[in-house]
Phi, psi and omega in degrees: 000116176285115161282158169302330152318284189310280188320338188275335205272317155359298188256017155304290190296310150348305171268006216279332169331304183290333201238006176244026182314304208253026159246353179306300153349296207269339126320233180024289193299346170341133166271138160325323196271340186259051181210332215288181169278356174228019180206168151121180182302120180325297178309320181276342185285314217277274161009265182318281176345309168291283222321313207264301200315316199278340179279340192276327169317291195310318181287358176267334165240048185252342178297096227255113152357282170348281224238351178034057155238162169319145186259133179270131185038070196281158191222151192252142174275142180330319200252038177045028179259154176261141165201132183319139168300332174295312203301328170308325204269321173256011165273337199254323190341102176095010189233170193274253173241027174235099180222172172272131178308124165293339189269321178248332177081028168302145179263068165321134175236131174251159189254163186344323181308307219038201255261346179325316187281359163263239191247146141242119219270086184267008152309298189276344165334281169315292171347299175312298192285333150306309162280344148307320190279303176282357187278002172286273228285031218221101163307131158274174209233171174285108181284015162285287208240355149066032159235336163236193191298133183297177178194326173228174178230143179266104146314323166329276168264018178043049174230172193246157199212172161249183175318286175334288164281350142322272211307304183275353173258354161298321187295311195285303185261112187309311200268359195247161207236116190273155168215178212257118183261089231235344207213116160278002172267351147334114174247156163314332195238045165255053215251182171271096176252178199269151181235131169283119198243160185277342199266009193275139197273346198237083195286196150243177183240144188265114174272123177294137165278109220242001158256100184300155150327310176281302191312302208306317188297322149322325148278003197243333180263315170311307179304296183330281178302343155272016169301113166255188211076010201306187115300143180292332178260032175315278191335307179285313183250017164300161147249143159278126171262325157194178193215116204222089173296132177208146190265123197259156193242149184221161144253152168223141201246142173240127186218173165222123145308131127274135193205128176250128203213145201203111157262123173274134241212122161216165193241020168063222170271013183243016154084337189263107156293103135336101181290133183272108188278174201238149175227167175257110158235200155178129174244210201184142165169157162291175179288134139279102169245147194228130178225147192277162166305155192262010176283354181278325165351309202272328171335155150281106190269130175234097164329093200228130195238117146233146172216143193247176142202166191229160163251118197224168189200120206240171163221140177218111207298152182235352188212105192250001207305323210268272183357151169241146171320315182274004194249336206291334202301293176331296207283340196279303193318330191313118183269133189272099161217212188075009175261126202311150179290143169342286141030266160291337183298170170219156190286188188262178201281047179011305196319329196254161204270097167284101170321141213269139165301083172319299210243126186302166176258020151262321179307272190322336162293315161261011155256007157202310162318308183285313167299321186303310190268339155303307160325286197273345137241032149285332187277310184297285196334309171323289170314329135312307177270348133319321202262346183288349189288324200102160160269163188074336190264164213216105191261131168242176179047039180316126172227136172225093185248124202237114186259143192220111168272110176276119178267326185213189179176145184215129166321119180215150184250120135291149186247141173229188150237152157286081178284109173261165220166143193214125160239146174038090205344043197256165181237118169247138220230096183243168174231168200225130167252126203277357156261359169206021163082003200283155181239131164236160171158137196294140175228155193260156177271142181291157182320151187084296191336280176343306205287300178334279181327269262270311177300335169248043177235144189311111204276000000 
């Protein structure tokens, strides 16, 4: 909702294009030092300073409820709430020619069109892309004391700092690591994207975003509210900073095991020697030997030999650069599945950013993939002669050899979204995975808490 306030500043915005033409230059021309943080003109600090006051006002009420980005092709409802035409286009996705203003619950009738046919409010349209333009050339300010000029950015918390507010937020936080930032315009998702080539003979498959944009934002105030131990004013005083779709590159590996596994076996004091069962898999591994304490030595042993095989099917992130190390542990779990035949697939969304392929598919296969499935079929092969044991009985001289066949591997994009998010001038970082609603993501503790935590969390 555009207030009478918000409209005088309007037509501020409206003219700033036009009337800050021939001042842009003169800004450009700026010498560094006469911005910096301890010198230069007042008048031009003070100036610039109202300008970022006036893009950061305007952009909260430029902000779409919904989807809380800048609003795209925004469109207006009978009862004069604004909302991007997308955001709309996925809120009805199933419902009849009848839906509710998300913000007042006004009751919309859509016409044959359905949302085509309502208006797009290109008064504020224009605004919006106006005020995108001019906001290049608009210094940005610190977000901590938001008076003087960034200078540096905390990788840590992905927030912009001056000199000043550095020093002391290196001092408060030990462990985060500042850089020297020259462009306010720096992004998070200023990364290395994946290219589509027409020659590729092996394409990747695109996992569809089967999570709207308005859903995600909805799972994302449900996670919030369900933190416990929260700050009580979490809710209320988080900012959002953006919500980002992004497509993360996965390989997924397909292999088959053959595995020969061979145990001296006793069934302890209850006499029943314990069968080792066979399944039809398949697998692949080095020789295991495990030898038991020698007080067992007088046991009865019985030599038992099988050999199986499996099927496994691992997945491994090819681009981990956006993921933090404690969220990636979460995110490797995710299972990728449902993916569609070449066939089938649809291509992906142009809007959205697909992160670039790091790591190639013979590195990931024996630097993670392969140890992976060794691993884990070695643990069935185990588990089996436990279970040939008996209750009470006890196995030595495990011997286990795994011959291991990679049969495929495929290029696959998951879609996720990217939550930044800010508390007590702090950044915190969630991922929403857009095919099955799972959530990971960094939180802040109530006060006292944090310290607690921080002594039992695992090094």
């Amino acid at each position: 909702m555009i207030d009478s306030d918000t409209q005088s500043s309007l037509s501020i915005l409206m003219m700033l294009k036009t009337n800050t033409g021939g001042n842009t230059s003169i800004i450009k021309n700026r010498k560094d030092s006469d911005i910096s943080d301890s010198s230069g003109d007042e008048d031009y600090r003070s100036s610039s300073k109202s300008l970022q006051k006036l893009f950061i006002g305007l952009s909260e009420d430029f902000t779409c409820s919904i989807c809380y980005e800048l609003f795209e092709r925004p469109i207006i409802l009978p009862c004069n709430h604004n909302f991007c035409k997308s955001c709309i286009e996925d809120m009805v996705i199933g419902q009849k020619q009848i839906f509710h203003c998300p913000f007042c619950r006004t009751e919309v009738k859509l016409t044959e069109k359905g949302v085509d046919g309502l208006p797009v409010n290109s008064f504020l349209f224009t605004a919006v892309e106006k005020m995108k333009n001019a906001n290049a050339f608009c210094p940005k300010f610190c977000d901590n004391c938001t008076s003087k000029k960034v200078t540096r950015k905390c990788e840590t918390c992905s927030i912009s700092l001056c000199k000043a507010c550095e020093s002391s937020h290196v001092a408060k936080n030990g462990g985060h690591k500042t850089i020297y930032s020259d462009s306010h315009i720096a992004s998070d998702f200023d990364i290395e994207t994946h290219i589509n080539k027409d020659s590729d003979i092996d394409p990747p498959t695109y996992l569809p975003f089967t999570i709207s944009r308005s859903q995600c934002v909805q799972l994302f105030q449900n996670w919030i509210s369900s933190l416990w131990f929260a700050p009580s004013d979490l809710k209320v005083n988080k900012s959002v900073r953006y919500i980002k779709p992004i497509y993360i590159p996965y390989w997924i590996y397909e292999a088959h095991t053959t595995t020969k596994y061979s145990a001296n076996v006793s069934t302890g004091g209850s006499g029943v020697v314990g069968s080792i069962l066979t399944t039809n898999h398949h697998q692949q591994q080095p020789i295991y030997h495990h030898q038991l304490a020698g007080k067992f030595d007088s046991t009865n042993w019985t030599h038992k030999v099988n050999t199986v095989s499996n099927r496994y099917r691992h997945a491994t992130i090819a681009n981990t650069k956006l993921i933090d190390k404690d969220l990636l542990t979460q995110v490797q779990t995710w299972e990728i599945n449902n993916i569609p035949s070449v066939d089938q697939s649809q291509p992906p969304n142009p809007k959205i950013q697909p992160l670039a392929f790091l790591t190639d598919e013979a590195t990931a296969w024996k630097k993670i993939v392969e140890a992976k499935i060794l691993q884990k079929d070695r643990e069935v092969c185990e588990n089996r002669i436990k279970l040939g044991c008996g209750v009470g009985g006890v196995a030595k001289d495990i011997v286990i050899e795994t011959n291991l066949t990679r049969v495929a591997s495929q290029k696959v994009f998951l879609p996720v979204y990217f939550i930044k998010y800010i508390y007590d001038s702090k950044s915190y970082t969630v991922i929403v995975n857009a095919q099955n609603s799972k959530i990971v993501g960094h939180r802040p503790y109530a006060q006292g808490l944090s310290t607690m935590f921080r002594m039992f969390k695992p090094t």
